[in-house]
matplotlib code that plots the C-alpha trace (Angstrom):
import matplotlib.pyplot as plt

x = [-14.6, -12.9, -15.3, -17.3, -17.8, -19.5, -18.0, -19.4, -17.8, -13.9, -11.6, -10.2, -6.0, -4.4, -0.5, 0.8, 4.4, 5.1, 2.8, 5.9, 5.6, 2.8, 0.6, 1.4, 0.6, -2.5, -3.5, -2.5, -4.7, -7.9, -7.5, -7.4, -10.5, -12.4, -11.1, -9.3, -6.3, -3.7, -0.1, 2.8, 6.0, 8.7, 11.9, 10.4, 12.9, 10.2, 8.2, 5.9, 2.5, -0.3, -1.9, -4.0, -1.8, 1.6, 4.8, 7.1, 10.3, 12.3, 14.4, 12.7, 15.8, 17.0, 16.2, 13.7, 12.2, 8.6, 9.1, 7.6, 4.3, 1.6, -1.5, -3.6, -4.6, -7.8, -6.2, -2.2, -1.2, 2.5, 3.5, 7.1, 8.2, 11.4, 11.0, 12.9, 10.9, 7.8, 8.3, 9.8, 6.6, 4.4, 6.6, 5.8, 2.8, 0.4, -0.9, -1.9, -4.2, -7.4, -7.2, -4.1, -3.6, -0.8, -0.7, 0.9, 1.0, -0.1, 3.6, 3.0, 1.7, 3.6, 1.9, 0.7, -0.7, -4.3, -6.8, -9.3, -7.3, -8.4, -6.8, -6.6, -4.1, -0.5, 2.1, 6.0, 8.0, 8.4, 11.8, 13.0, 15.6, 14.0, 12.7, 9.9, 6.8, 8.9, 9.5, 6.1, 4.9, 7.5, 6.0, 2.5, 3.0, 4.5, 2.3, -0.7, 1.2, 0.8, -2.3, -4.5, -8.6, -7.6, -5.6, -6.6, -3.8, -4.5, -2.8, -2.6, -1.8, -0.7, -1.1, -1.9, -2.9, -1.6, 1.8, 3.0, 6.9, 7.2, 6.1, 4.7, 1.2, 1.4, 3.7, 1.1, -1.1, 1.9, 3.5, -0.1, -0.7, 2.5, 0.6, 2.9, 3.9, 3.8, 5.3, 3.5, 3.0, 0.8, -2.5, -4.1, -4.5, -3.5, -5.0, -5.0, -5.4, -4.8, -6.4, -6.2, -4.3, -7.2, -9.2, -7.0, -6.3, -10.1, -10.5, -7.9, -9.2, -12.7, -11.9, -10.1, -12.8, -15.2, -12.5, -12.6, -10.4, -9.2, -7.0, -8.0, -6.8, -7.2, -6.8, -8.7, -11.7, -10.0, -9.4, -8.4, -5.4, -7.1, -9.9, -7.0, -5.3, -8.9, -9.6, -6.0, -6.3, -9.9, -8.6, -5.5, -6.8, -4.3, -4.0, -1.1, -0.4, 0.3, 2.9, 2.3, 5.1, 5.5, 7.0, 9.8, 10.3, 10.8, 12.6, 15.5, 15.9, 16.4, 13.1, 12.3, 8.8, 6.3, 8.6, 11.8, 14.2, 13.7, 10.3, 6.7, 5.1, 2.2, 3.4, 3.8, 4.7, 1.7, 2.7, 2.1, -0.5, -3.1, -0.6, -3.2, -6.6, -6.5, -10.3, -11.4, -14.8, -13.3, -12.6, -15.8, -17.4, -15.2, -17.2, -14.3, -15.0, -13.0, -14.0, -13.7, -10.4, -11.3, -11.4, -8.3, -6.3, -7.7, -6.0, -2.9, -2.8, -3.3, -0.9, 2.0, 1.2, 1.7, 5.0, 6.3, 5.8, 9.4, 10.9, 13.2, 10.7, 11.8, 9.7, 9.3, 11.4, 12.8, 11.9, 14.9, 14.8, 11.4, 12.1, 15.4, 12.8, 10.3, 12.6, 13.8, 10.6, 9.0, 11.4]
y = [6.9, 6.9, 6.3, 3.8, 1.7, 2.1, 0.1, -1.5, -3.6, -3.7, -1.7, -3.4, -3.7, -3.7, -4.2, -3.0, -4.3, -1.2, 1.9, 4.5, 4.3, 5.5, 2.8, 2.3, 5.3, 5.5, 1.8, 2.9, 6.1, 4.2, 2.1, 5.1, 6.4, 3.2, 4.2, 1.2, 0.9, 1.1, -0.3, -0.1, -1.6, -0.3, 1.4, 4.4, 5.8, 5.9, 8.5, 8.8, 7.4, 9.0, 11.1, 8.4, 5.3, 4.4, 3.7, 0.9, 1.5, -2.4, -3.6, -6.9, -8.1, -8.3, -11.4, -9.7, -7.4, -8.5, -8.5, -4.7, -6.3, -7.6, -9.2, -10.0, -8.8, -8.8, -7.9, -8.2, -5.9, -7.2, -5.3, -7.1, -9.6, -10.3, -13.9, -13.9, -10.7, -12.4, -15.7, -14.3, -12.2, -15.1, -17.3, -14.4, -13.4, -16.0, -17.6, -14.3, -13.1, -13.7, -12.4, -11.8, -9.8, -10.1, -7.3, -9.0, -8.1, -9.1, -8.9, -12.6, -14.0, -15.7, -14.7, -10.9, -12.0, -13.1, -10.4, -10.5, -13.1, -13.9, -15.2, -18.3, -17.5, -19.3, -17.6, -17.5, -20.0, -18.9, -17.7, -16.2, -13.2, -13.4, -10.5, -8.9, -11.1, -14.5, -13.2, -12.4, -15.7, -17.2, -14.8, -15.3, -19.6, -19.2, -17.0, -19.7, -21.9, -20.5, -18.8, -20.8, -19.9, -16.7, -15.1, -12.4, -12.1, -8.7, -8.6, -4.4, -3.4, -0.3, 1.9, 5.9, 9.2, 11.5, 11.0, 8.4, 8.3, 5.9, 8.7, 6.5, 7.8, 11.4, 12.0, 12.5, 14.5, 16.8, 16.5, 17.6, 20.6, 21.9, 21.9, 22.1, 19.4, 15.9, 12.6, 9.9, 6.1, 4.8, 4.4, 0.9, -1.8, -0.8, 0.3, 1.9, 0.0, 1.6, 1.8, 4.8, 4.2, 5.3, 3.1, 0.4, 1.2, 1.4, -2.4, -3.5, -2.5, -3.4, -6.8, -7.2, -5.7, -8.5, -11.1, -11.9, -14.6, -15.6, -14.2, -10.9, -8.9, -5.2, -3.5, -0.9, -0.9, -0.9, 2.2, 2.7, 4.2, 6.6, 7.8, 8.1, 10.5, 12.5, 12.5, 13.4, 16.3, 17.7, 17.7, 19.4, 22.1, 20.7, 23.0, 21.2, 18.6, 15.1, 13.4, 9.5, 7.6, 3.8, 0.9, 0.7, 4.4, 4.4, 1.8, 3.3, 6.2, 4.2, 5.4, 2.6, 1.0, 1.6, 3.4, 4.9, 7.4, 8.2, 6.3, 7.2, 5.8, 3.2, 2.2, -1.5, -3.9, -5.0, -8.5, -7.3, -5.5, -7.4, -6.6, -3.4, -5.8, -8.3, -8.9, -7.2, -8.9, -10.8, -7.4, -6.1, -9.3, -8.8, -5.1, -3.2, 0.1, 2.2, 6.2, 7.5, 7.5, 11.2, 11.5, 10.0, 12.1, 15.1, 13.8, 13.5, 16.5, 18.6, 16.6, 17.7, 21.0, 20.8, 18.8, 21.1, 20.7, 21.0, 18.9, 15.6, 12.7, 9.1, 8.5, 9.9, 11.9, 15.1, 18.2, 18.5, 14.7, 14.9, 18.3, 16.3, 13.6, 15.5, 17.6, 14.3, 12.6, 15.7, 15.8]
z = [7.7, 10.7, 14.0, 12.2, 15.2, 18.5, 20.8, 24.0, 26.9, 27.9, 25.6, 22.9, 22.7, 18.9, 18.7, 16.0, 15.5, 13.3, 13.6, 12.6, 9.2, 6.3, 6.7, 10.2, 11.2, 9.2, 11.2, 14.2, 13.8, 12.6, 15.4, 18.0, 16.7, 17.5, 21.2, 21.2, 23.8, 21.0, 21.5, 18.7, 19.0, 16.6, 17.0, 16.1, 13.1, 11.0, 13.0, 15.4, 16.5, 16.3, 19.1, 21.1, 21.0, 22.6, 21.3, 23.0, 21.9, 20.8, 18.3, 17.3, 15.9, 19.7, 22.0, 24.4, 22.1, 23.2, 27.4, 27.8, 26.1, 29.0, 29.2, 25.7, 22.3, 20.2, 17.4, 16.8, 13.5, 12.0, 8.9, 8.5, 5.7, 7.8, 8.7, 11.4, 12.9, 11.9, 13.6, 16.6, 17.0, 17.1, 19.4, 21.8, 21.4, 19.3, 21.9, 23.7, 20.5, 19.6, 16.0, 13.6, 10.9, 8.5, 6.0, 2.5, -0.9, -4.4, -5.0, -4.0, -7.1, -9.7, -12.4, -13.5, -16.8, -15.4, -15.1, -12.8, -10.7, -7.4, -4.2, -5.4, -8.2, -7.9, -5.7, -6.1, -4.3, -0.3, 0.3, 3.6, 2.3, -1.0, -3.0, -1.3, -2.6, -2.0, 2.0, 2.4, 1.1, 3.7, 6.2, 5.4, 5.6, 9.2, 10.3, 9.2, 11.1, 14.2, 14.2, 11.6, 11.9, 13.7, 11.2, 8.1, 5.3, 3.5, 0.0, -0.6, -4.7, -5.2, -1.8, -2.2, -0.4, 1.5, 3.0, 0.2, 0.8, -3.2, -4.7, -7.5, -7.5, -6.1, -9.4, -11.7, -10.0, -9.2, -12.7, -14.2, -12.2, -13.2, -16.6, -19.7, -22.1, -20.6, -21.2, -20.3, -21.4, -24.3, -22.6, -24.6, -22.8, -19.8, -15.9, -12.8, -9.6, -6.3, -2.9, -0.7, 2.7, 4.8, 2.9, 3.6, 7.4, 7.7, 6.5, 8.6, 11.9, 10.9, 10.2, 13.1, 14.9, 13.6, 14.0, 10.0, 9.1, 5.3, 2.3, 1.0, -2.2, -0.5, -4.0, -6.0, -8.6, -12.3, -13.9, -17.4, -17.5, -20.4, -18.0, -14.6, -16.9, -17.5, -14.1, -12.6, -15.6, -14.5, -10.7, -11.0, -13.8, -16.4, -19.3, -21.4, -23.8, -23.1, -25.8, -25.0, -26.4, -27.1, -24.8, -27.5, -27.7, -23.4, -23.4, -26.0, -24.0, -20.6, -18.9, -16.6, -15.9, -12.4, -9.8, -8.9, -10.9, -14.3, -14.6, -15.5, -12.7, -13.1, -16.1, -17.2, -19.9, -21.2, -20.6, -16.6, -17.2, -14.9, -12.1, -11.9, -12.8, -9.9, -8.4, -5.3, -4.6, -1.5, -0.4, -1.3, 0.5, 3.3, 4.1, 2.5, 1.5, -1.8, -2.4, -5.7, -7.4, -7.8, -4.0, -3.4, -6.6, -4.7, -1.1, -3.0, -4.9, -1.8, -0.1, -2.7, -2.8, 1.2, 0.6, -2.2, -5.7, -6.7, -4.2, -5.1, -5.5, -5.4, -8.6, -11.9, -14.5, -13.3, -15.0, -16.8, -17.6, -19.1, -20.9, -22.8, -23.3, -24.9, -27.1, -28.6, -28.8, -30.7, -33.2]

ax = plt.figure().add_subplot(projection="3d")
ax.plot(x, y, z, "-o")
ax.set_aspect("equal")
plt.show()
C-alpha cells in the first residue's frame, strides 16, 4: 500500500521523533514513499532509517536535543511515553506543526472486560513514570494540551509483521511450521486482534496527510482464536496435533499469560478477554485500511524463516519447555 498518494505543491516534512525502531522504521518508510521530505530524530541505537529519510542524531533527554531541527512540519510523528521527552518535544516544536500525531495504546483503558469498546471507554489514572498505559495517558493529556484541534491520538492493540522484535505473534506461526505436538491455550471464548505494522504505518501517514484530528483505536478485525489457529495451521502446512489445555492446568505449571518467557502468546484470562475485542469502526471511519489476517500470518511466517526458526525468541515456551509440558499434560 505504500505510494497511495500523489502529491502536488511544496514537499511535505514529517518528524519522526523515533524512526529507529520496528514501527518507526516502518513510519518512517511509508512516509518516504509519499516523497515526503522525511526527518527522524533519535539516537539511533535502535537501527537505522530507512533509505529516503534522514536521521539527526540527539538524545532528547539532553537540553538542546531539538536545535538541529529548522523551519516547520506538516506532520510531527512522537512515538515516546516518556513525559518528560514528550513535553519537551512540544515546547520545541508545537508551535512549528500543523498536524500531530501521538501514537498511544489501548494499554490505556481501565477496563478490558467490555467488548466491543470504543474510544470512549474509561482510561487508567495518568501517571508520568507509571506502567506503560498510565504514562501514555500522561503523554497523551499533555500532548492535548499543547496542540488541541491539530492533534490525532492513535491507540495500536496488538502490533505484527515482519520484523516484530516481542515475538508475541510470530511464535505461532513458527511454533506450527515446526509441526509436531503443540500446546496451546483452550480456544472458548476467546480472540485474536492484531494489526499489521504496515497497515498501521500506512494509517498514520495518511491521516497526517489529510490533517485528521481525534482518538482512534488502530486495532484489528476480531478473530476467533479457534479460526487464527486454522488459518496459522493451513499457512504454515501444519501436520501435528494441538493438545489445548485449561487456564487452571497453565497456570499449575507456571506458564505465564500474552508475552515473554515461558508463555503461550495471545493468551488471556478470560476475564481480559475483550483486551483482543475492542471496536475499530473509528479506524475504519477514519480511511484505515486491514489485509487479511492470512496476509499478514504469511508476512510473518516468511519473516521467521528469514530470522531463523530456532533462534532465542523473547516469547513463548522453548522447545524443551513445551516438550516437558506436554509429556506431563499427556499423562
Amino acid at each position: 500500500m505504500s505510494g497511495f498518494f500523489v502529491l502536488a505543491g511544496p514537499m511535505r516534512r514529517i518528524l519522526i521523533l523515533g524512526g529507529t525502531g520496528w514501527l518507526g522504521q516502518e513510519i518512517a518508510r511509508e512516509a518516504v514513499a509519499t516523497r515526503a521530505e522525511v526527518v527522524c530524530l533519535a539516537r539511533g541505537i535502535s537501527g537505522a532509517v530507512p533509505e529516503g529519510a534522514v536521521l539527526i542524531r540527539a538524545d532528547r533527554g539532553i537540553p538542546g536535543a531539538y536545535d538541529q531541527l529548522d523551519g516547520d512540519w506538516d506532520d510531527v510523528i512522537e512515538l515516546s511515553h516518556d513525559l518528560e521527552l514528550v513535553e519537551s518535544a512540544l515546547e520545541a516544536l508545537a508551535v512549528r506543526a500543523r498536524h500531530w500525531t501521538l501514537v498511544s495504546t489501548v494499554s490505556v483503558y481501565a477496563r478490558n472486560d467490555e467488548q466491543d469498546a470504543d474510544e470512549s471507554a474509561e482510561l487508567v489514572e495518568p501517571l508520568a513514570g507509571g506502567d506503560y498505559g498510565a504514562a501514555k495517558v500522561a503523554a497523551e493529556g499533555a500532548t492535548a494540551r499543547w496542540t488541541s484541534d491539530r492533534l490525532l491520538i492513535v491507540r495500536p492493540g496488538l502490533i505484527a509483521g515482519p520484523g516484530d522484535p516481542s515475538d508475541r505473534f510470530g511464535y505461532w506461526p513458527a511454533r506450527l511450521a515446526r509441526g509436531g505436538n503443540v500446546l496451546a491455550p483452550t480456544t472458548a471464548g476467546r480472540s485474536v486482534q492484531v494489526i499489521d505494522v504496515t497497515d498501521l504505518a500506512h494509517f498514520i501517514v495518511q491521516a497526517g496527510h489529510n490533517q485528521f484530528a481525534g482518538t482512534v483505536n488502530a486495532v484489528g478485525d476480531q478473530h476467533p482464536m479457534e479460526s487464527f489457529f486454522t488459518t496459522v495451521a493451513d499457512v504454515a502446512g501444519f501436520d501435528g496435533d494441538i493438545h489445548h489445555a485449561d487456564d487452571e492446568w497453565l497456570g499449575e505449571h507456571d506458564v505465564k499469560f500474552w508475552a515473554g518467557p515461558r508463555s503461550l502468546p495471545l493468551w488471556l484470562p478470560l476475564s481480559d478477554a475483550a483486551f483482543a475485542g475492542r471496536s475499530n469502526a473509528a479506524f475504519r471511519a477514519a480511511g484505515g485500511v486491514l489485509r487479511s489476517l492470512r496476509d499478514t500470518v504469511s508476512r510473518t511466517l516468511q519473516d521467521e524463516i528469514a530470522r531463523g526458526m530456532d533462534r532465542q525468541r523473547r516469547s513463548g515456551l522453548t522447545p524443551h519447555e513445551e516438550s516437558d509440558l506436554l509429556a506431563e499434560h499427556d499423562r
